[in-house]
N, C-alpha and C positions, 0 to 999 in steps of 0.2 A: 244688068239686073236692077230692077225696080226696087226702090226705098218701099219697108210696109208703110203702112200710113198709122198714125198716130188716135184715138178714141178714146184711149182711157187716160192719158196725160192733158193736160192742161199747159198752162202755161208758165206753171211753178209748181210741178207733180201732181200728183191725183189730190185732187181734193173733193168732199162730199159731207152728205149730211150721215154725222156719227150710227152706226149699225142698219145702213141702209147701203145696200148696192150703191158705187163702188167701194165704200165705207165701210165694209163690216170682214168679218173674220175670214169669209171663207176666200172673200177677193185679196184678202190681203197674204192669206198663205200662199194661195197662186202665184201675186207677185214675190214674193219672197223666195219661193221652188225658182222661180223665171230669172228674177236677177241674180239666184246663187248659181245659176249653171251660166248665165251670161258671163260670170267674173270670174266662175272656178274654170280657171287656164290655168297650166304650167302644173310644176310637181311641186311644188310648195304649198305649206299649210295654208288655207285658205281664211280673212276673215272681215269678219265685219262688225261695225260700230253701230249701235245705236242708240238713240236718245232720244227725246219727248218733248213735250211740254206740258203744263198744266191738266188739263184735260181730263176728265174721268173716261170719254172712251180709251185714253192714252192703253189704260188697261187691258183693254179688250184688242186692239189695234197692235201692242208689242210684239204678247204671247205667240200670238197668232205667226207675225212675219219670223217672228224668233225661231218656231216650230218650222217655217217653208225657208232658214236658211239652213237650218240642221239639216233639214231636210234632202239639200242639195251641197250637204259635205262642208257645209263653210261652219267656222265655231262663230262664235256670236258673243260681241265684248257691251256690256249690257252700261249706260252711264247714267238712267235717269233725267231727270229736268233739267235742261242745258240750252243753252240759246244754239241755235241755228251756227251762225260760226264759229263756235265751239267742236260742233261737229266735224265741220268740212276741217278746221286743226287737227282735233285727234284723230281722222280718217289718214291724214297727210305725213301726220309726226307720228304714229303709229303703225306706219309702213300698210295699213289697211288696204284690202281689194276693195270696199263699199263702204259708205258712210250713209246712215239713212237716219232722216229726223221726221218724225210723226208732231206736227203738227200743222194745224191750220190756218196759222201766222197771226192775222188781226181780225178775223171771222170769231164770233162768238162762239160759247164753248159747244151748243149742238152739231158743229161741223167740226169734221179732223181732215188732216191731208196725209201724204207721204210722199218727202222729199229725198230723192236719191242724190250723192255725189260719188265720183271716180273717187281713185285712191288719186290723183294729183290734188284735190280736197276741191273739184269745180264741178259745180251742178251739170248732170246727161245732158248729153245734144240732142236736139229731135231726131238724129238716127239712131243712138243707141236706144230711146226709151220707145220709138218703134220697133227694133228688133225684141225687145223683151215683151213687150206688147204680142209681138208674135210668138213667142216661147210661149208664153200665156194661154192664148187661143189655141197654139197646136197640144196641147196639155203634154206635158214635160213628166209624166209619171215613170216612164218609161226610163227616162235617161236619169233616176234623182241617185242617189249615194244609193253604193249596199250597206247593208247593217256594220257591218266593219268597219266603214266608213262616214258612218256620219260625223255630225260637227257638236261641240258640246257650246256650254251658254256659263259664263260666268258673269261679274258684276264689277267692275272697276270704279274703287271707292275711290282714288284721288285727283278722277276727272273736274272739277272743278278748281281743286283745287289749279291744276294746271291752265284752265286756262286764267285762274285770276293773274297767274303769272305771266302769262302770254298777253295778254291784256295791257298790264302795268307796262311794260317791256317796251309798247308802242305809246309811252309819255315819254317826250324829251328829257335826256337826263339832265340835270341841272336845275329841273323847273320844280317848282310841290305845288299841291291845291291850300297850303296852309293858306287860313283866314280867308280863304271863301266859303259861301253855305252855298248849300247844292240841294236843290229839292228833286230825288229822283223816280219816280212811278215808273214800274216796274212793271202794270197792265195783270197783276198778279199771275205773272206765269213766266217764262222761265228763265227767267233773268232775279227770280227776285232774293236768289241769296249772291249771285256772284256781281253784281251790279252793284249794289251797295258798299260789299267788300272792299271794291278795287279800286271806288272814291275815298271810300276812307282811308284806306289803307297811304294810298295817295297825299293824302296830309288835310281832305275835305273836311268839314263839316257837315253830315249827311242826314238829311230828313227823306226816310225813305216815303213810300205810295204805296199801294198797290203789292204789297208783300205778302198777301196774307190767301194764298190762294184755298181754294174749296173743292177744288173742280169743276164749278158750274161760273163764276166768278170772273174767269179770263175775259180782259179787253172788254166789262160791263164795265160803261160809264167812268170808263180810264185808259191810258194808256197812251198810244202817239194819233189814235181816232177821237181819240175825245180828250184831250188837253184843257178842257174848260176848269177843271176841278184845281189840275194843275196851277192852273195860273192864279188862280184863287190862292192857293196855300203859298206859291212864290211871293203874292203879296202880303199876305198876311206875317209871313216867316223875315219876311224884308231877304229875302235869298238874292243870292247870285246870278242865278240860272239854273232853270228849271228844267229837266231833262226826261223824257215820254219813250219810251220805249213800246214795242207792238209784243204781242204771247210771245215770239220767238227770239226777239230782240234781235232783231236783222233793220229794223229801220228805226229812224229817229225822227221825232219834233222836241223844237226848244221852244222854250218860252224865257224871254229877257228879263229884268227885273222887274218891269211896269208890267208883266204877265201878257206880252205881246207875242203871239205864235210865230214861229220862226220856221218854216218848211224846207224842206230838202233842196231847194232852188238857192236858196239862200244860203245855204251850209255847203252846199257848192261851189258859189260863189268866193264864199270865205278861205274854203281850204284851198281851192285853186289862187287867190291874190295870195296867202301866206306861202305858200308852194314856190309859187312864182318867185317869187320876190328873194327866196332862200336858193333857188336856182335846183325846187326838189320837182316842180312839176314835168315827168315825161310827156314827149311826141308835141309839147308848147301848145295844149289841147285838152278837152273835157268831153267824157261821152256822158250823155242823157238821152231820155226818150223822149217821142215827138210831142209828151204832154208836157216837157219843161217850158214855162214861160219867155215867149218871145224878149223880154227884160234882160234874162241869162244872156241869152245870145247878146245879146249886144252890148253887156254889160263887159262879159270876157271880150269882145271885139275892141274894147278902149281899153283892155289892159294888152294888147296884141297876141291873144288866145284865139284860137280857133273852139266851137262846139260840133261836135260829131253827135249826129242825131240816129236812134236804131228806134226798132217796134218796144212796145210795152212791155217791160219783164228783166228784170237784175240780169239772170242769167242772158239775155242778149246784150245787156251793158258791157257782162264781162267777158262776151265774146268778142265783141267790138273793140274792146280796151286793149285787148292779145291783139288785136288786127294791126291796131293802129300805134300799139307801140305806149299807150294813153295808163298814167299810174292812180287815176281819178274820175271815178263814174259815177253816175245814179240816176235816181229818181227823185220828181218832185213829191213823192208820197212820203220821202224818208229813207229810201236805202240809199248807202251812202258804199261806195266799193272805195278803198283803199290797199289798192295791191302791194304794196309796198309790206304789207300786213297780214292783210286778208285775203282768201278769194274769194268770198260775197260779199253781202253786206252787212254791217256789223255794225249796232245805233253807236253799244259802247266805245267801241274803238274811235268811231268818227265823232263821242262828244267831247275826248279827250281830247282831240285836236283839237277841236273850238277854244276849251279849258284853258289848253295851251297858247291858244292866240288872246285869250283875254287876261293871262297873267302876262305875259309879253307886253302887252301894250297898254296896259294898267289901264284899261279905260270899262266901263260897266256895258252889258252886253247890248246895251238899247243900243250902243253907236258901232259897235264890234258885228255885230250882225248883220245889221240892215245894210247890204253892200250894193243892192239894186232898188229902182222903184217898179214893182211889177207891174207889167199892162194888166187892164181889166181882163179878166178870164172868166168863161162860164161853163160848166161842164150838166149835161142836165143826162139821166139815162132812162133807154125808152126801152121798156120791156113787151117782149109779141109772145104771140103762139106762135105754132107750124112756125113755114118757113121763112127764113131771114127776107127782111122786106128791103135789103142795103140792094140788091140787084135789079129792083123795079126801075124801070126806065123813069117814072114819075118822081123819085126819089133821088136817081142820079142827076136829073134836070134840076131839081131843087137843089145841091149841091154845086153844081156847075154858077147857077146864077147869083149863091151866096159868095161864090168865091172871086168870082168877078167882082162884085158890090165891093167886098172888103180889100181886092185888089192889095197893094204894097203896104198898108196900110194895117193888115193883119193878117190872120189865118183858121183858116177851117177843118177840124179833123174830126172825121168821121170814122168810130172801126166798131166794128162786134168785139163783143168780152169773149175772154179767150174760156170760162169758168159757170158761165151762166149765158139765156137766150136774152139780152139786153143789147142795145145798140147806143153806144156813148156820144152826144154830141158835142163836140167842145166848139169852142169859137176865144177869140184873143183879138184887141183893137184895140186902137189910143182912147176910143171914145163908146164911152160903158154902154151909154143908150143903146149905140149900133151894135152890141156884142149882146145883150140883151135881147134886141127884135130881130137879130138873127140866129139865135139858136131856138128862139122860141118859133120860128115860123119853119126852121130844120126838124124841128124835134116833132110839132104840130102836122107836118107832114109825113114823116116817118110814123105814126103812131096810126094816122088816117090808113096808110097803104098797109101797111102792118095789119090790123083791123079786117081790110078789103080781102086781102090774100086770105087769113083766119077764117074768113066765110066761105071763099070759094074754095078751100079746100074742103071743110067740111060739105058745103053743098053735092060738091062731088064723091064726096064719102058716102054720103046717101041714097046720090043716086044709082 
């Protein structure tokens, strides 16, 4: 029997522009009716967690899924603005069938998403979020709870608090943040009361950021997209280390003392030589996607680490990580997986670790961080109509000859967004020029055929 096929998921849940198909209320009960009959197995009470972020559609987006789990017999434990792994914890420590977080991570506030996790607290497979995909489209009215049976909805006030403690729990015991200052931006969303707590509380001294949300406010001109403010106020404040979190606070940017940005490549590198060296890192290995800098790779190759490469997306990190046995994953954008911890990714959790290797080794973060010299990289995206122009023969030819050119020397990646009709062109090489004139003559052709296709599809519309 054939897998359905996937439409309304993404590549990190449904994501959309707020009150606009698949973004709005009525899509979102569906999924709600679809996933509570997918998870309500067995005879036991059924239930599910959810949380938010920032967001003023958060409002219109809860009610709604809260209504389509009732709906389908499951009660519904309500926690409010909560980071991302936060959720997949209380899904997992609260014996939960569904863990679901409404938010749309580091996208400005007119988009929202929804993120599902299993009760093990780890983001759906592309076969479950097909199958409920299909509950979806077969409309599921028929099979929902009888009145006797539905699920009721209450409010769990001391979620936060729990994970500030779950949070701390994963700082080395022995170590404090006393006398350092921390400058931490929060991206005003929904890290920005447990994020500050769990530095201070920690022994920091904490200048918070980005605390003060509105609903319209999230990831505007802050956060781990935009760390430029940041690094302004770490110098200003003479801080320690500056710490950037995304709306959901599932990924991280640092910024050093000198207000020098610090990317997920780099924090990778750090926790895997500290790991190392402690004899914590599993499988003697690091999984990243194929956008981590060729630098990574060979940075862990001199420490006698292996890098495990998968597609674009946490949740394929941390399917790769189970594969291979690996207790340290991520991405160069900022998610950082710590399973030892976690089971996604989690800015706070992975900037306590840094925290911890820079009171360890008493040294200020400019020398503590920088653990590679990254190759030049260039990343440029080409937006079409109609149909993806990645399959033009013209297009794959131009592919084939850049990859040649740049031979041993570097690498060329090419993919569609998993979220949007754009087509990412990356390129990486020891020498910028070459990495330069060859994305720009990848992307210049990609945009040319792109364009060509756009016509002749409409032409033929016409005709």
């Amino acid at each position: 029997m054939s897998t359905p096929s996937r439409r309304l998921f993404g590549t990190d849940g449904v994501r959309g522009t707020a009150n606009r198909a698949p973004m709005d209320a009525a899509t979102a009960l569906r999924l709600g009716q679809a996933a509570g009959l997918y998870f309500n197995r067995g005879n036991h009470r059924h239930r599910v967690v959810i949380g938010k972020d920032t967001r003023l559609s958060g409002y219109l987006l809860e009610p709604a899924l809260t209504a389509g789990f009732i709906g389908a017999g499951m009660d519904v434990v309500l926690v409010g603005p909560l980071p991302t792994p936060a959720i997949a914890m209380l899904t997992r420590s609260m014996r939960a069938d569904l863990g679901v977080m409404v938010s749309a991570s580091h996208n400005p506030y007119e988009d929202n998403g929804i993120k599902l996790f299993g009760p093990d607290g780890l983001k759906l497979s592309d076969a479950q979020e097909a199958e409920i995909e299909a509950l979806m489209a077969a409309d599921p009215a028929d099979r929902l709870a009888a009145p006797a049976r539905l699920g009721r909805a209450s409010r769990m006030e001391d979620a936060p608090g729990r994970y500030i403690e779950a949070a701390k729990a994963t700082f080395p015991k022995g170590l404090s943040l006393d006398g350092l200052r921390v400058v931490v931006d929060c991206a005003n969303g929904a890290a920005y009361r447990v994020a500050p707590t769990v530095l201070w509380e920690l022994g920091a001294e904490v200048v918070p950021v980005g605390v003060a949300p509105d609903g319209f406010n999230i990831n505007r001109d802050c956060g781990s997209t935009a760390p430029e403010r940041l690094a302004e106020i770490v110098r200003e404040r003479r801080a320690d280390l500056g710490i950037a979190l995304d709306g959901d606070a599932d990924r991280l940017v640092l910024c050093d003392e000198r207000g020098a940005v610090v990317d997920g490549d780099q924090i990778l590198a750090l926790v895997a030589g500290s790991w190392a060296k402690a004899g914590r890192l599993a499988g003697g290995a690091v999984v990243a996607t194929v956008m981590s800098n060729l630098g990574l790779e060979r940075h862990l190759e001199s420490l006698g680490l292996r890098l495990h490469r998968t597609k674009v997306g946490d949740r394929y990190v941390a399917e790769r990580m189970r594969e291979t046995g690996c207790n340290l994953g991520g991405e160069q954008s900022g998610h950082v997986i710590l399973s030892d911890f976690a089971t996604t990714g989690d800015g706070l959790v992975a900037a306590l670790q840094v925290l911890a290797v820079l009171v360890e080794e008493e040294r200020p973060a400019s020398e503590v961080c920088r653990r590679f010299a990254p190759l030049p990289q260039k990343l440029v995206n080409v937006r079409y109509a109609g149909a993806s122009p990645l399959g033009d023969a013209e297009v794959q030819r131009e592919i084939a000859a850049a990859e040649a050119r740049l031979g041993a020397r570097g690498r060329v990646l090419i993919r569609a967004s998993g979220t949007e009709p754009v087509i990412r062109v990356m390129a990486e090489a020891e020498e910028e020029a070459l990495v330069e004139e060859v994305v720009g003559r990848l992307a210049a052709a990609i945009r040319a055929r792109a364009a060509a296709l756009a016509l002749a599809e409409k032409d033929a519309a016409a005709a």
